[in-house]
C-alpha positions as CSV (number, residue, x, y, z in Angstrom):
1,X,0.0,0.0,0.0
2,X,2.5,2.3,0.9
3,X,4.4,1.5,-2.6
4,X,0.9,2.5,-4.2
5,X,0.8,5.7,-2.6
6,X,3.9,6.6,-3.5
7,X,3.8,5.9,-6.6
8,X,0.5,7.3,-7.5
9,X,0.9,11.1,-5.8
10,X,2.7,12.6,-7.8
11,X,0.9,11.3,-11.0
12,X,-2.0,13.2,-9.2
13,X,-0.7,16.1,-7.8
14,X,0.9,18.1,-11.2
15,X,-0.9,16.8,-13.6
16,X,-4.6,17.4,-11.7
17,X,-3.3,20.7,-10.2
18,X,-2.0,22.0,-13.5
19,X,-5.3,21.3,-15.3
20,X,-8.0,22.6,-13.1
21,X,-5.9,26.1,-13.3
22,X,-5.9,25.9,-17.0
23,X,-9.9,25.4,-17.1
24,X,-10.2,21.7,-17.3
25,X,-13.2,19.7,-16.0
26,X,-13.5,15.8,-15.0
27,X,-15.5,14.0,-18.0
28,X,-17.0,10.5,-17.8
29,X,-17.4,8.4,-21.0
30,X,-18.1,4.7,-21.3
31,X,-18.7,2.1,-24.3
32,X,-21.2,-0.6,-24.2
33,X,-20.0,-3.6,-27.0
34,X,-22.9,-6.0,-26.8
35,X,-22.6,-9.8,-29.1
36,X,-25.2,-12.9,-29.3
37,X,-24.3,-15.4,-30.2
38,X,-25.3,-19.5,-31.4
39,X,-22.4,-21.7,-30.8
40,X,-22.2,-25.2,-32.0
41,X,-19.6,-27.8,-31.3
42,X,-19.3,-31.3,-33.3
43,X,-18.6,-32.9,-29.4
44,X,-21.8,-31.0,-27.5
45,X,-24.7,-30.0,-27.8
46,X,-25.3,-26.4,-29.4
47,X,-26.0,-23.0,-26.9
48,X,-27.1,-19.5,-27.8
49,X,-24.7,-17.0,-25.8
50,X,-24.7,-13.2,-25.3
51,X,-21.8,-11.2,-23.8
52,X,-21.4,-7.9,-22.2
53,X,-18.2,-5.4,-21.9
54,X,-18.6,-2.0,-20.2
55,X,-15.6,0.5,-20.4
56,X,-16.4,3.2,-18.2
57,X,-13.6,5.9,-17.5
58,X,-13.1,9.2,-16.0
59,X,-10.5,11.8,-17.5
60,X,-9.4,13.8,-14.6
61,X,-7.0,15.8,-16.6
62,X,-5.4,15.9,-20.3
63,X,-2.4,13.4,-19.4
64,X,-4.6,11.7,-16.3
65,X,-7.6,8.8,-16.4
66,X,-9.5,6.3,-14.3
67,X,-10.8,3.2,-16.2
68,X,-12.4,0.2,-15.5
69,X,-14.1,-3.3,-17.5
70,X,-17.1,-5.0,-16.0
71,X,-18.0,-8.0,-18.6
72,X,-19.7,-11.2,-18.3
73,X,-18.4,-14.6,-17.9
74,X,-17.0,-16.6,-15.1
75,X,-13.0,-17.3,-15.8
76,X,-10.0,-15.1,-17.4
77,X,-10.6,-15.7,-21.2
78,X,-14.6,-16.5,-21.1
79,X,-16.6,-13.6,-21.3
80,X,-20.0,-15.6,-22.6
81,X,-22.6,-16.2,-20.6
82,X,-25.8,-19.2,-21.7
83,X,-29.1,-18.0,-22.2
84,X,-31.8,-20.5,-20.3
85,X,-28.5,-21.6,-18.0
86,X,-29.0,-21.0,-14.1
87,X,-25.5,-21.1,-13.0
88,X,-24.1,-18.5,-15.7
89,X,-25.5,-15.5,-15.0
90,X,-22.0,-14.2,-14.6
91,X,-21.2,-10.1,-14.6
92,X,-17.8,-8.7,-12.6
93,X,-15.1,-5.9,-13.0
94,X,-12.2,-7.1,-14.0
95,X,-10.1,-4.1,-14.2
96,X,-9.9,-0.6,-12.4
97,X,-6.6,1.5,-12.7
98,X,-5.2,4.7,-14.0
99,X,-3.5,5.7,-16.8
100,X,-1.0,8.6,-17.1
101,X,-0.5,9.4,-20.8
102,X,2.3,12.1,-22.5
103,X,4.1,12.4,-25.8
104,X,6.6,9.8,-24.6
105,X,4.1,7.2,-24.0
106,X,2.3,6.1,-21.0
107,X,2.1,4.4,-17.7
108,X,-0.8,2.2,-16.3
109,X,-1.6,0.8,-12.6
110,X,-3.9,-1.1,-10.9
111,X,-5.7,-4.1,-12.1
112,X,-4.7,-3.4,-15.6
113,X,-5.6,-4.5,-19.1
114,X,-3.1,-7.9,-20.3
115,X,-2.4,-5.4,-23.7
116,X,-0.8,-2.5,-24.7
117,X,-2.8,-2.1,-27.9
118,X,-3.5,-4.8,-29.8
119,X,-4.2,-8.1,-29.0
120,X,-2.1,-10.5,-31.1
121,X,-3.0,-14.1,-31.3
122,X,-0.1,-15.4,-28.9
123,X,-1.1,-12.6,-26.5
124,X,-3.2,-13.1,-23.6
125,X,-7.1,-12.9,-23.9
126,X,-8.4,-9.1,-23.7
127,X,-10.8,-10.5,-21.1
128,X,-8.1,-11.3,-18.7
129,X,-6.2,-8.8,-16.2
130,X,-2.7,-8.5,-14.5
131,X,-2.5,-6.9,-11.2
132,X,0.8,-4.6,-11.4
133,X,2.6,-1.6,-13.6
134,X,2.6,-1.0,-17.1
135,X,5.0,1.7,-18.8
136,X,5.0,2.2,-22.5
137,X,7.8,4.2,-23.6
138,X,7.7,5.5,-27.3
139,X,11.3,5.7,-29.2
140,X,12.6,6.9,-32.2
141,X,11.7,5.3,-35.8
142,X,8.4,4.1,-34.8
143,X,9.4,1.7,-32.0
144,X,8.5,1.3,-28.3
145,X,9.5,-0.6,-25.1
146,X,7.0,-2.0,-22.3
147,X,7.8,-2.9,-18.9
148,X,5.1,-4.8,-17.1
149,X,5.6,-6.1,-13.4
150,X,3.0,-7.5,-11.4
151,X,1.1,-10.7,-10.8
152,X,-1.5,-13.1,-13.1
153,X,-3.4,-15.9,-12.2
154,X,-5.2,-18.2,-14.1
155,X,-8.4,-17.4,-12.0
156,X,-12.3,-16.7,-12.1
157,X,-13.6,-13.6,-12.7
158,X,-15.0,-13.1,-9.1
159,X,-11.1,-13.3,-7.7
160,X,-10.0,-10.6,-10.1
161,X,-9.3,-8.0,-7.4
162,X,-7.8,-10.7,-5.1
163,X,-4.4,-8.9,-4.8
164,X,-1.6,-10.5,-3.2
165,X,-3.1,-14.4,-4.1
166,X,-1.3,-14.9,-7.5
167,X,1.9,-15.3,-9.0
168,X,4.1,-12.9,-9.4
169,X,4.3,-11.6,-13.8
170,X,6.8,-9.9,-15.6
171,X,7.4,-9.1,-19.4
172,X,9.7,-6.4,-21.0
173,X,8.6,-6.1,-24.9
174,X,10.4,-4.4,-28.1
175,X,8.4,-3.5,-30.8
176,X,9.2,-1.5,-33.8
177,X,7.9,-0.7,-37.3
178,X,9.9,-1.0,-40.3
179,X,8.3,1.3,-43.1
180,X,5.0,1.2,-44.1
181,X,4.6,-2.6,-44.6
182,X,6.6,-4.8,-41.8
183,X,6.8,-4.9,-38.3
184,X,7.6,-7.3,-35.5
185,X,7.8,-7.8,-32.0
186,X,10.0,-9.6,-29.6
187,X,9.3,-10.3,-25.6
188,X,9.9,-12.3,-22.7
189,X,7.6,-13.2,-19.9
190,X,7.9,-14.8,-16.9
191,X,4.5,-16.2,-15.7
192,X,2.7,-19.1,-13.9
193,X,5.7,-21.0,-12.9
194,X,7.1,-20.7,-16.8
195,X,9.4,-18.5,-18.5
196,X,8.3,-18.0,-22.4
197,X,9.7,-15.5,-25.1
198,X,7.7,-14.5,-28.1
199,X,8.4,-13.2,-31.9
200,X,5.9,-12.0,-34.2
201,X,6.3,-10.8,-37.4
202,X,3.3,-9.2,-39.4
203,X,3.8,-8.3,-43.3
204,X,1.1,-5.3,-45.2
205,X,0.8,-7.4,-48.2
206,X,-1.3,-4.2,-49.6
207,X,-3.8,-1.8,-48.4
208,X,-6.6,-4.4,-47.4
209,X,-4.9,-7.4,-46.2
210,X,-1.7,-8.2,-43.7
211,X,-0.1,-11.5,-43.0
212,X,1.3,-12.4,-39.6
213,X,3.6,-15.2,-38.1
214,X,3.9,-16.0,-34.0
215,X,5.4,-18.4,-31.8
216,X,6.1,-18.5,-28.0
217,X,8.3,-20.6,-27.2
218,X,8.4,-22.0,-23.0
219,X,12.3,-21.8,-22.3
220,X,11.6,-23.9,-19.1
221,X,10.5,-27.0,-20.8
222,X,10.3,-28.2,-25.0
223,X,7.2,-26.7,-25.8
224,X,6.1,-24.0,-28.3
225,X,3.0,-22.4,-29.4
226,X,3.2,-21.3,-33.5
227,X,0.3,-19.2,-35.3
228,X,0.6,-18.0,-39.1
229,X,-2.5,-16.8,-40.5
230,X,-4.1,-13.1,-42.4
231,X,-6.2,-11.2,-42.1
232,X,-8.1,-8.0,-43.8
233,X,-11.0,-7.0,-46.1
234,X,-12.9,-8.6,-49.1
235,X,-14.1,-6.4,-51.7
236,X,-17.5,-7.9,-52.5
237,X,-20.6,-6.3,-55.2
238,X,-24.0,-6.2,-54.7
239,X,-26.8,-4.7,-56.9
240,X,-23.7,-2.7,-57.8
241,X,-22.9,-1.7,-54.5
242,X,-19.5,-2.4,-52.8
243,X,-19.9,-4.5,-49.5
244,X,-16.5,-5.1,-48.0
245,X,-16.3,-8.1,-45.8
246,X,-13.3,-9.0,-43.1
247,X,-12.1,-11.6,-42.6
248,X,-9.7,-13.3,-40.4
249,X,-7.6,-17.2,-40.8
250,X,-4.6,-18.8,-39.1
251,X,-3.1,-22.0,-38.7
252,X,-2.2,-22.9,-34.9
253,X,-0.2,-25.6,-33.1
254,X,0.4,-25.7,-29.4
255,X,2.1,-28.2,-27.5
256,X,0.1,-30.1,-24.9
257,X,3.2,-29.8,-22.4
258,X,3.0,-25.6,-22.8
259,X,1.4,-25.0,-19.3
260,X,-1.3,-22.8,-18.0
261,X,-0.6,-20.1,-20.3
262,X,-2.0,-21.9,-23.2
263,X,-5.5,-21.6,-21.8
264,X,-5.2,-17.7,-21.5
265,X,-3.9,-17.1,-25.2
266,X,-6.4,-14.7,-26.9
267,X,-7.1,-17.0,-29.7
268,X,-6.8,-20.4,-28.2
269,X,-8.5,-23.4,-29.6
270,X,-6.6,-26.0,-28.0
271,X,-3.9,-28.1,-27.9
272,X,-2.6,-29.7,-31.1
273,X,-3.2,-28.6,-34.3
274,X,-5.8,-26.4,-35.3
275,X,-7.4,-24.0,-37.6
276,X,-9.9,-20.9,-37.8
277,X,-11.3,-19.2,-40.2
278,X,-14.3,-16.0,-39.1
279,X,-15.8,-13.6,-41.8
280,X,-17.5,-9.9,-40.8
281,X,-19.4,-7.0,-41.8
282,X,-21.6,-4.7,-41.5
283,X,-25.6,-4.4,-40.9
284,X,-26.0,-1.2,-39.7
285,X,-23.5,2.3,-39.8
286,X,-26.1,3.7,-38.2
287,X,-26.7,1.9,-35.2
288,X,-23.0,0.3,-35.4
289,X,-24.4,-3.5,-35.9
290,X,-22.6,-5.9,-37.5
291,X,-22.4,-9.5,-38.1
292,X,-19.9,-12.7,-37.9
293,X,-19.7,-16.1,-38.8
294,X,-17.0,-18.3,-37.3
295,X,-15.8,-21.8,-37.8
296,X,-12.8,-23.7,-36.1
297,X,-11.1,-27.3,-36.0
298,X,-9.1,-28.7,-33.3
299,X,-8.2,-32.1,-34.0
300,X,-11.3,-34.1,-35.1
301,X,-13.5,-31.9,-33.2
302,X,-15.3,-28.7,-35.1
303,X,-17.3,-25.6,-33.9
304,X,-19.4,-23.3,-35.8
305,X,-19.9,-19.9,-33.9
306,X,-22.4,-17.1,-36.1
307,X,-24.2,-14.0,-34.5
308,X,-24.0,-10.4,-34.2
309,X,-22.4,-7.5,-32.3
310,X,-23.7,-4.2,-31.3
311,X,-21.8,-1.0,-30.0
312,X,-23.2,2.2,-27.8
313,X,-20.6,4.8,-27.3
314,X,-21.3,7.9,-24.6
């Protein structure tokens, strides 16, 4: 606690004090991102889903924030609940911290979002949460470190503000840009009893469509996770109207000897080999609708997931 004070006074002090005394007032936004779902797996039977994720935040200054994610779902990377179910009926905040922002980057703590920006495949799922200390620091030639200290657990929702009960999380990360058309990363974490590092390479093949390559490799044990896959926009015609549709594929193999971290992975399937293939657009501009169809194959076992999402913004 006394760390956390520290730490967090003089983000408040100069930044608060400075504002109010140039005019500035507190502001509350939030975003509402609502998806149903039918879900069908070759294994079970089918279910019809719906999720919830609320971002409300608070800008106390220019530079200063408060944000927080409440979102259905019972465990770190499930954020569906079951229509007709009794026992998943699930809604808790995962995540309440501040953010300090200036032109050389920014610095985030609390219970903090597992991402920077965005969420690669090999990345933990955006549903998740470390307890800890982010700082982003933006260099020269389009690249940037991150520093992330703190602790994870591979835990239920209800347990996500449970500080002091998980393992302790690190990761440092170098990413950079190279032109308009490649960039990579390159990280290592130390998590759940494991040490991994992690590459990823992403290539503009044009204006539309990028293809990427990941793996994380555990350094504790002979066991690897490898994703190559693309994704982007398909330029379709109707009634002579142009209806662009996104879409995104990979290819995935994980090793059944990775760990705990393979079930957080933002786009785990499972162990083994596996494949997934999801198409998007657009109902509604208007009301910022839009619709998806999914399908994915892990092993002999398939799963068909269609629906649609809806935004509110305020």
């Amino acid at each position: 606690m006394r760390f956390f004070i520290l730490l967090i006074t003089p983000l408040l002090s100069c930044p608060l004090t400075n504002a109010y005394a140039n005019g500035f007032s507190p502001s509350f936004s939030h975003k509402l991102d609502v998806q149903i779902r039918y879900d069908d797996r070759s294994n079970r039977p089918s279910r019809e889903q719906y999720r919830l994720r609320y971002y409300p935040s608070i800008a106390l200054s220019p530079s200063l924030s408060v944000h927080s994610f409440i979102v259905t779902g019972e465990d770190f990377s499930s954020s569906h609940n079951t229509f007709g179910s009794d026992t998943t009926d699930y809604l808790y905040p995962r995540r309440l911290y501040v953010r300090h922002k200036n032109d050389f980057g920014k610095t985030e703590f609390g219970v903090i979002p597992t991402y920077k920006g965005r969420v690669s495949s090999t990345g933990l799922s955006k549903d998740g949460w470390i307890t800890g200390v982010r700082h982003v620091r933006q260099l020269k030639d389009d690249t940037a470190i991150e520093i992330v200290v703190g602790q994870l657990a591979n835990a239920q929702a209800n347990e996500a503000f449970n500080i002091g009960e998980e393992d302790d999380y690190f990761e440092i990360e170098y990413s950079a840009k190279m032109g308009q058309r490649h960039s990579y990363e390159a990280s290592f974490e130390k998590m759940l009893n494991g040490t991994f590092v992690r590459a990823e390479y992403r290539f503009r093949i044009n204006d539309e469509d990028t293809a990427f390559v990941e793996l994380v490799q555990r350094t504790d044990e002979s066991a690897a996770k490898f994703v190559v896959g693309t994704s982007g926009e398909l330029a379709t015609g109707f009634l002579n109207t142009s209806y662009p549709i996104e879409y995104f594929a990979y290819y995935s193999y994980i090793d059944n000897r990775f760990g705990e971290r393979a079930e957080l992975i933002e786009d785990f399937l499972g162990t083994g080999h596996g494949g997934s293939l999801e198409f998007s657009g657009v109902l509604s501009k208007k009301h910022d609708v839009e619709w998806f169809v999914r399908t994915d194959i892990v092993n002999s076992v398939s799963r068909l997931l269609a629906g649609i999402k809806l935004s509110f913004e305020g």
